[in-house]
FIMAR-357193 format. One record per atom (N, C-alpha, C): residue in one letter; x, y, z. Coordinates in steps of 0.05 Angstrom, whole numbers, plus 5000, padded with zeros to 4 digits. Example, Ala and Ser with C-alpha at 12.3 -4.5 7.8 and 13.67 -1.06 7.14 Angstrom:
2
A526448865156
A524649105156
A526449345156
S525749555142
S527349795143
S525850015157
//
This chain:
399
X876711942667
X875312182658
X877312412654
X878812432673
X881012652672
X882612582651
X882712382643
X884912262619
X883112362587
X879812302590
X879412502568
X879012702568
X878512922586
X878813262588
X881513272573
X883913122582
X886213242582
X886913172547
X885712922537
X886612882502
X883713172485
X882213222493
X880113452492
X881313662490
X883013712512
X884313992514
X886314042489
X888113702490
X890213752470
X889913802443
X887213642434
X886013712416
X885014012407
X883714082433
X883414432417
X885814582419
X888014482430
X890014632433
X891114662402
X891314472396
X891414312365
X891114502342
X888014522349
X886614672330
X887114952336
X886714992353
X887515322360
X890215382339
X891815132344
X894515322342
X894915252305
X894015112301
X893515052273
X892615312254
X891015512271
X889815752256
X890715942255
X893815962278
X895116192285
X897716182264
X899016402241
X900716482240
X903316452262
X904916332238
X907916202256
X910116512266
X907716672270
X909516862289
X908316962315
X909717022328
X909217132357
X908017392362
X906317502352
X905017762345
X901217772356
X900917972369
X898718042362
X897218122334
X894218092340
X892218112314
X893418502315
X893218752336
X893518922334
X896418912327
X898518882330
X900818862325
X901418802291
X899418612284
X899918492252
X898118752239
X896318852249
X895619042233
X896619292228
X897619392253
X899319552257
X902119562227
X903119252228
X905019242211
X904419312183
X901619252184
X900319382148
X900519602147
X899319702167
X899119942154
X901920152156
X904920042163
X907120092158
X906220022138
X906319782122
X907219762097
X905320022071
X902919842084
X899820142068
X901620402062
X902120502085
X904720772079
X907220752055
X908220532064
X909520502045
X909320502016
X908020362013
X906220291986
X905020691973
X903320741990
X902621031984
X905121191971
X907421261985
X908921331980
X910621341959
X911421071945
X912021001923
X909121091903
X907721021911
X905621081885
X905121421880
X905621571895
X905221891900
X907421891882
X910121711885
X912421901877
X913421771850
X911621701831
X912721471796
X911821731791
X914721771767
X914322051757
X916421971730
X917022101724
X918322121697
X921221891689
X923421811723
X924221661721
X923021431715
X921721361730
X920521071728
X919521041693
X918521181680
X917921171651
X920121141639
X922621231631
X924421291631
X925920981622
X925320921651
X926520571659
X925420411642
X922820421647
X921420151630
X921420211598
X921420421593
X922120441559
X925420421552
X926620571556
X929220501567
X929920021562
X928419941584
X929419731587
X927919521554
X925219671553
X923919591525
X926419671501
X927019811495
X928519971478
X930919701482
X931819671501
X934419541493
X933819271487
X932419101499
X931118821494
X930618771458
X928919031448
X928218971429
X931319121412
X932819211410
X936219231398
X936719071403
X936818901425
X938418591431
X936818371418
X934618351414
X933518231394
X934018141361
X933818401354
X935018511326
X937718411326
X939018481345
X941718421337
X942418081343
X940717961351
X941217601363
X940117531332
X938517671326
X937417601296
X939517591280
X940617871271
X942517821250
X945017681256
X946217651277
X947617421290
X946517151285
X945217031283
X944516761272
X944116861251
X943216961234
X942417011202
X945417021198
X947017171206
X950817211191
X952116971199
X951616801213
X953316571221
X953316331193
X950816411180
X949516201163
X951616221136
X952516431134
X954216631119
X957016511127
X957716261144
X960216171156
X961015941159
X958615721149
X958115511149
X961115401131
X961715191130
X964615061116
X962514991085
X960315071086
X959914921055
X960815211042
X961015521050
X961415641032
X964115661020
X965515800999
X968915640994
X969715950998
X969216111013
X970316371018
X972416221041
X974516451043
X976516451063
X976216371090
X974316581102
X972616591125
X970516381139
X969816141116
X967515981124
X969015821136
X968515761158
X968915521178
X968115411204
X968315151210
X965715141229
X966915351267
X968715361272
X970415571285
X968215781282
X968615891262
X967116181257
X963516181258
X962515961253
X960215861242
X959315881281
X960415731291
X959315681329
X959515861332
X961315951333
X962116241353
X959316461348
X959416481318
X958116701321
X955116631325
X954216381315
X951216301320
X949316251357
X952216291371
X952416121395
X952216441408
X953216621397
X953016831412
X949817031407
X949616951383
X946917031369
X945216911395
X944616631393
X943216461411
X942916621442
X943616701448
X944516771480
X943917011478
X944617201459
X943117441458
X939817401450
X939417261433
X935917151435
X935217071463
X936316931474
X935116851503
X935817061520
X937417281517
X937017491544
X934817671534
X934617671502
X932617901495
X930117761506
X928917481506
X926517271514
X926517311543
X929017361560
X928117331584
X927817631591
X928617801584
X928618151590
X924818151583
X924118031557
X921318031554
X919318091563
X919717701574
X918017461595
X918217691623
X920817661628
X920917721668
X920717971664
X921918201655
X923318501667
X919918691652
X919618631627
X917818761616
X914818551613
X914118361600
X911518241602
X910818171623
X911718071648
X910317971662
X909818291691
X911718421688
X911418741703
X908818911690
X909718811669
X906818971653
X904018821664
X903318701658
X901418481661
X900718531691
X901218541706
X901018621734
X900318941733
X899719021712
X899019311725
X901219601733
X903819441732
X905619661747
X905719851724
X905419921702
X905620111685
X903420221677
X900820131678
X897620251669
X898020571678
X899420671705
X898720801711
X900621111698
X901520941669
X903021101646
X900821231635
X898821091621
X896521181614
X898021091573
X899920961578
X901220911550
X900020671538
X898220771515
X897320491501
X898220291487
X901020371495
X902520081483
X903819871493
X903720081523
X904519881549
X902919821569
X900319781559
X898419731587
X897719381597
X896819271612
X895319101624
X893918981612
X892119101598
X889419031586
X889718981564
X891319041544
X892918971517
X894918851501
X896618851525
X900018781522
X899618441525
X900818311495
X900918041487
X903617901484
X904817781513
X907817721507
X908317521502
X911617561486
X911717291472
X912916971484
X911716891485
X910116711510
X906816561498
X907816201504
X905515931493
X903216031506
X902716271534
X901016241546
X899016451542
X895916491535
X896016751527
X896216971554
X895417281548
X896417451574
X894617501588
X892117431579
X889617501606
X890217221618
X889416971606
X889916771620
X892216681637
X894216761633
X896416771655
X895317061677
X893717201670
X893417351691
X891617301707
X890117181696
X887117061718
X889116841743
X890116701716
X891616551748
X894516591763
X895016761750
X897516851767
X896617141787
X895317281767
X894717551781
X892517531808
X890817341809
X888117341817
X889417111841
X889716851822
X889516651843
X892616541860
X894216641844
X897316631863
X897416801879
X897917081860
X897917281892
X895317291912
X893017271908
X891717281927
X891517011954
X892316821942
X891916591956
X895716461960
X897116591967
X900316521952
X900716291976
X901516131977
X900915902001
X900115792005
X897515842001
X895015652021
X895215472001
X894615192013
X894514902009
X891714931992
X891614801968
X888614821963
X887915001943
X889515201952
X887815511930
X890215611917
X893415501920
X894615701907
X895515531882
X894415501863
X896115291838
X899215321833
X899915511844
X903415531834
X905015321856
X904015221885
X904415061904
X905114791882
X907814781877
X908514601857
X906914531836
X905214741829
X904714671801
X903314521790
X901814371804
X900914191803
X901613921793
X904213891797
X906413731785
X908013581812
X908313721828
X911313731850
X910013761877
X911013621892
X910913651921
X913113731940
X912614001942
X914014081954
X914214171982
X911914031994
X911614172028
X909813882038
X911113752069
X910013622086
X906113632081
X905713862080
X903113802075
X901713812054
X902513772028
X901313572017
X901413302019
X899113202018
X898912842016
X901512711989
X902712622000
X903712371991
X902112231978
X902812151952
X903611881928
X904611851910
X904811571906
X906611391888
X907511571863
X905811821852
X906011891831
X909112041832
X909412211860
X912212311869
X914412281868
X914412001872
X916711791868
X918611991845
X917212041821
X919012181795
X918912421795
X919012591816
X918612801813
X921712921810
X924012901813
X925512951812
X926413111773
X925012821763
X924412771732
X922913031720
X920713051742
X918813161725
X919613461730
X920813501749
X922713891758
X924113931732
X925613641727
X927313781704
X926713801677
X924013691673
X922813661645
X920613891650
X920414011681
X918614281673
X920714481668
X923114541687
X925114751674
X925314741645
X925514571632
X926114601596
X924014701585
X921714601589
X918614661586
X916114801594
X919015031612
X916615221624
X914815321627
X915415511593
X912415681591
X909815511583
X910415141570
X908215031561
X907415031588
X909414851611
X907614921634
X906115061644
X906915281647
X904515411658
X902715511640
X902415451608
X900415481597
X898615331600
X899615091608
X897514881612
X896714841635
X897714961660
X896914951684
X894315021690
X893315251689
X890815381688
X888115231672
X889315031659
X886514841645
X886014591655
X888014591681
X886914321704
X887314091687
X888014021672
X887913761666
X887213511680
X888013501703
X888913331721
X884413181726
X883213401721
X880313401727
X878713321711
X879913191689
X879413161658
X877912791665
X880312701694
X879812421698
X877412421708
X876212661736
X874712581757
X872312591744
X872412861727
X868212921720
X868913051686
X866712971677
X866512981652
X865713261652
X864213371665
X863213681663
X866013921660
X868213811673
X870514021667
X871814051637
X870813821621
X871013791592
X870414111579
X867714071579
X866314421573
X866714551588
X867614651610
X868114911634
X871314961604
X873814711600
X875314931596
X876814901560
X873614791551
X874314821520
X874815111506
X873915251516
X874315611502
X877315641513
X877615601543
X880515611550
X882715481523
X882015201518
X883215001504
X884015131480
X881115301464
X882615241439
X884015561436
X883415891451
X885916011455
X887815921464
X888415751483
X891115641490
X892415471471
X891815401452
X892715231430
X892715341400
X890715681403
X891815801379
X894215931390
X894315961416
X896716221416
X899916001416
X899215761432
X901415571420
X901815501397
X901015511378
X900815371347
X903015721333
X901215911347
X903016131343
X905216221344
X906116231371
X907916151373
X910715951360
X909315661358
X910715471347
X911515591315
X909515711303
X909515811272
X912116031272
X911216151301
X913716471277
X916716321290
X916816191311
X919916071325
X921715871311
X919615631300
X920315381283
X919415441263
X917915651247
X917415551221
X919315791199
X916816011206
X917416321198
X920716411191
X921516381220
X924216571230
X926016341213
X926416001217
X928115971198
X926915871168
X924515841152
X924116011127
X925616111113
X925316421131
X926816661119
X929416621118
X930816481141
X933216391127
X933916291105
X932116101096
X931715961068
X931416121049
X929816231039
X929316441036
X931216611023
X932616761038
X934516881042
X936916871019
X937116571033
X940216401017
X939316270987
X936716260984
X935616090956
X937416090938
X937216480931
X940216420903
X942216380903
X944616350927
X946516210934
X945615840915
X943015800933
X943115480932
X942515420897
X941215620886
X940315560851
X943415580841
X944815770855
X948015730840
X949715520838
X949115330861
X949915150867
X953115160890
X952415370903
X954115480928
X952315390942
X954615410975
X953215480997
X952315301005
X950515281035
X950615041043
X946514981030
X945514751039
X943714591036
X941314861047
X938814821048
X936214941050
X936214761076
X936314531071
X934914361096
X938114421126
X939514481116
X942714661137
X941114851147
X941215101132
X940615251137
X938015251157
X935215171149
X933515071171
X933514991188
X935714791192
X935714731212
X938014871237
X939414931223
X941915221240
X939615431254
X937815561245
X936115691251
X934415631278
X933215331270
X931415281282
X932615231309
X934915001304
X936914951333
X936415181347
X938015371337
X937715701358
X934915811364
X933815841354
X931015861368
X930415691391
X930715391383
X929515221404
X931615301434
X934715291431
X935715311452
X935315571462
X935315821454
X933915971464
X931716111479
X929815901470
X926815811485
X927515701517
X928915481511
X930015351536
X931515451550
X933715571539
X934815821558
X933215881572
X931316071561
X929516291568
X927316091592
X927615791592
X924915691603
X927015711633
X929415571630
X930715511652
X932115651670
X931515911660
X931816211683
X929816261689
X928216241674
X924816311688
X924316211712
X924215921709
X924615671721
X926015721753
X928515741741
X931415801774
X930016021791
X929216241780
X927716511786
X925316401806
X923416351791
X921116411806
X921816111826
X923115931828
X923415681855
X925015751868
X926515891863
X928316031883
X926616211903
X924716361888
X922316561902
X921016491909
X920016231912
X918216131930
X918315811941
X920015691937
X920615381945
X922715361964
X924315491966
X927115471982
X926215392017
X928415332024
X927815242061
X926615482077
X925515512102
X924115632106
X921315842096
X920715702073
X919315892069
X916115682077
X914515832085
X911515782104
X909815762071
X907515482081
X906115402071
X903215432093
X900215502088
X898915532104
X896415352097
X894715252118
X892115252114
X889915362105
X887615262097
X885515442088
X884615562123
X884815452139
X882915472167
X885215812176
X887515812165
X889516032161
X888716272161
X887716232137
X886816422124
X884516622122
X882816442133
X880016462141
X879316812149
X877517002141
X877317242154
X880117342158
X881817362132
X884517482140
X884517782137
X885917892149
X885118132146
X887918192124
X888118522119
X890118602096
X892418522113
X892518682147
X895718672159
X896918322157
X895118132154
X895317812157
X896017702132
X895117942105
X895117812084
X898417862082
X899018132093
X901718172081
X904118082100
X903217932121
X905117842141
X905417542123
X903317372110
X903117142094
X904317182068
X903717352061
X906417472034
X909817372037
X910217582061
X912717612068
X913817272079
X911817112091
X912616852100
X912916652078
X910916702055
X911516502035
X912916582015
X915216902017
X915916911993
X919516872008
X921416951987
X924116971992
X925717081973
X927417241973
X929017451962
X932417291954
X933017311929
X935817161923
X937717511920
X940917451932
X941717761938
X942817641913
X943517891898
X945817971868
X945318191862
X947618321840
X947218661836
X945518611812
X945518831805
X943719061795
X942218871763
X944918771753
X943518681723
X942518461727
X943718241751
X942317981755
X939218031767
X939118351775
X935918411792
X934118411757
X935218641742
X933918701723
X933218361705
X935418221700
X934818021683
X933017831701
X932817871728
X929617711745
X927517811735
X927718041729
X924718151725
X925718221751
X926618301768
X926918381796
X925518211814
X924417961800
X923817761824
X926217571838
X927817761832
X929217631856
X928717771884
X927118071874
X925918211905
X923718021903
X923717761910
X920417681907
X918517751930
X919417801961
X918017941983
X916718161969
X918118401963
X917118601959
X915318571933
X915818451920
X913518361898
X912118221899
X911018091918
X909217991930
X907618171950
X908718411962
X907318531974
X906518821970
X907318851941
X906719011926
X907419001888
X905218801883
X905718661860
X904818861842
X903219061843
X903119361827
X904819551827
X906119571841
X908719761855
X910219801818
X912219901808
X913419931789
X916619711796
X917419551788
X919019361787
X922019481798
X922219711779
X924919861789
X924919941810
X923120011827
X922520071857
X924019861878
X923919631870
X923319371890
X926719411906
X928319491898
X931519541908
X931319691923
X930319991927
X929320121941
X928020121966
X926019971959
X924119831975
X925719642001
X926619431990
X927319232004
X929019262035
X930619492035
X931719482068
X929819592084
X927719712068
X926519872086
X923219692097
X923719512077
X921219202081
X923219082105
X926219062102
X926718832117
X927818992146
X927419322156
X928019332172
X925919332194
X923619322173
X920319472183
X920119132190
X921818902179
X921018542187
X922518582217
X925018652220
X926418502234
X925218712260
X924718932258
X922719102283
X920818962291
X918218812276
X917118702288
X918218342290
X919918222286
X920818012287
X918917842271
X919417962249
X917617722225
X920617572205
X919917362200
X922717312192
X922717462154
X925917492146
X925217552120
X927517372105
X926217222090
X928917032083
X929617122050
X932017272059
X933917332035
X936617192037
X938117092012
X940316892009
X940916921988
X943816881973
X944716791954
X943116661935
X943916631912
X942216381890
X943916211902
X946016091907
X946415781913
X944915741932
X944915861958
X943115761977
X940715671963
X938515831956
X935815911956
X935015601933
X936715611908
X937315361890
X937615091900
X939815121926
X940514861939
X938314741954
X937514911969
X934914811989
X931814711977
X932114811947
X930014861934
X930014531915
X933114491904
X932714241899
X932913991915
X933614111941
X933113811972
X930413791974
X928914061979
X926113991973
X924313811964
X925613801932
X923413701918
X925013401914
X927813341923
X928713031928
X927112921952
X927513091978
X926312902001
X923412921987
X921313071991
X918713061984
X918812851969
X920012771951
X918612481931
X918712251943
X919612341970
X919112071987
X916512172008
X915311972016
X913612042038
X915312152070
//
């Protein structure tokens, strides 16, 4: 009898401790720590004033010059090719300059995506009152459209960022990345499938949010996400049109009377010089995205929770669960801006409205307000945060 009291006890011990947060803190103690942060948060929002505007047009302003100028950099390279019989044409001249074009397209794509569309989209600028940079309007360029990345990134990542079950960004629905998900066979390739989502980012997560995976179990999710389906497949088709079709076109275009002279290189060259750079650009642009946000939330130590977790959480619990499931990569100033500043991903996670340029600011004063109450805050290098991030998802493909 004493032998089952005692497997009884261990059992609720079990459960008890299953519901408690992996820190050593009181419920008054964790609330306490909110409303440090609540303060915090107030503070910054009292004080966005003219710098902060400043910044984000400022950072718009140069993205779109660096644009323009990646443009006519692949457009002038075309102008270098060895079919033309000028002095200058050669394939030497022809890389160089197309290759630099390319790379200026992918920092203007990722300044976009991270520093400006996805800051926007969250709200941190509405409170400009500028109708050209708000929330509710702003369409970035990006397979995914921008409310629908916001329902599930805005709504169901940050609100649920961890929890087993409710947070879709928890590998993606692709990857296993934490002991508690269930194991199978399908894992085995997941190693495969990390590196075919880095190239293919943004389709990923355009297609994340339409569950596919539910397409097998019940026929009823067919109609729940056909309206989803077919905006998510005009704004891809759109996409596909101005990157692959449009942009090199006009190259064609362009060079026609060269080609009726019977100079110059081929229509079907030219198209395809064009298109190349677009596509690697895209992929650029997928595979920083990519390094960025797994670095922010996959790396070693970072806490994965239960629903039983979560349960009746209060705000001080939500933001102690923030801080546990996110992680911060250290670098200066332009490697912050070209994150989108998610490399502060703590502080953007625990203040995902906050204004982006803030988050530098912010951060010693998040991690001195952690290490006061002994909450851990895991900031590291990108090699670390990268390294741990791809052991991860090797051991996980095993059981």
């Amino acid at each position: 009898m004493k032998s089952e009291d005692m497997k009884q006890d261990r059992k609720q011990n079990l459960k008890v401790k299953s519901k408690r947060l992996p820190i050593d803190l009181s419920d008054p103690q964790i609330e306490e720590f909110g409303r440090e942060l609540d303060a915090i948060r107030e503070e910054v929002i009292d004080s966005r004033g003219a710098k902060d505007r400043k910044y984000i047009l400022t950072v718009i302003k140069v993205q779109r010059s660096l644009g323009l100028l990646a443009r006519i950099m692949i457009y002038a390279s075309i102008l270098f090719l060895p079919a033309w019989s000028h002095a200058l044409a050669s394939s030497t001249n022809f890389w160089v300059l197309i290759t630099l074009g390319t790379l200026c397209l992918a920092t203007a794509k990722i300044l976009e995506n991270m520093e400006i569309g996805h800051n926007i989209l969250h709200g941190q600028w509405d409170w400009m009152k500028d109708p050209n940079i708000q929330s509710s309007s702003w369409e970035w360029n990006h397979v995914c459209p921008s409310d629908q990345w916001m329902q599930s990134h805005n709504i169901k990542h940050h609100t649920w960022t961890n929890v087993i079950g409710k947070d879709p960004d928890i590998g993606y629905g692709l990857l296993r990345v934490t002991s508690r998900q269930r194991w199978r066979p399908f894992y085995l390739l997941q190693p495969l499938y990390a590196f075919l989502l880095a190239v293919l980012f943004e389709w990923g997560i355009a297609i994340q949010e339409l569950e596919l995976g539910k397409l097998f179990k019940r026929k009823s999710h067919a109609e729940k996400i056909r309206p989803l389906l077919q905006r998510t497949g005009t704004k891809m088709m759109k996409q596909i049109t101005k990157d692959y079709i449009l942009w090199p076109l006009l190259a064609v275009v362009m060079t026609l009377p060269f080609t009726f002279s019977g100079v110059g290189p081929s229509p079907f060259s030219v198209f395809f010089c064009v298109l190349l750079a677009n596509i690697l650009a895209n992929i650029f642009r997928n595979m920083w995205t990519y390094l960025i946000i797994f670095c922010g939330h996959f790396p070693k130590d970072v806490y994965h929770f239960t629903s039983a977790q979560v349960a009746n959480e209060t705000r001080g619990k939500w933001y102690v669960r923030q801080m546990l499931g996110s992680c911060n990569i250290r670098g200066g100033k332009l490697f912050h801006i070209l994150s989108g500043n998610l490399s502060h991903q703590i502080e953007h996670h625990l203040f995902p409205d906050l204004p982006s340029n803030r988050y530098s600011e912010l951060a010693p004063r998040v991690r001195a307000l952690a290490e006061r109450y002994q909450i851990p805050y895991n900031s590291a290098p990108l090699s670390r945060q990268f390294g741990t991030t791809v052991w991860k998802i090797l051991r996980y493909s095993f059981p």
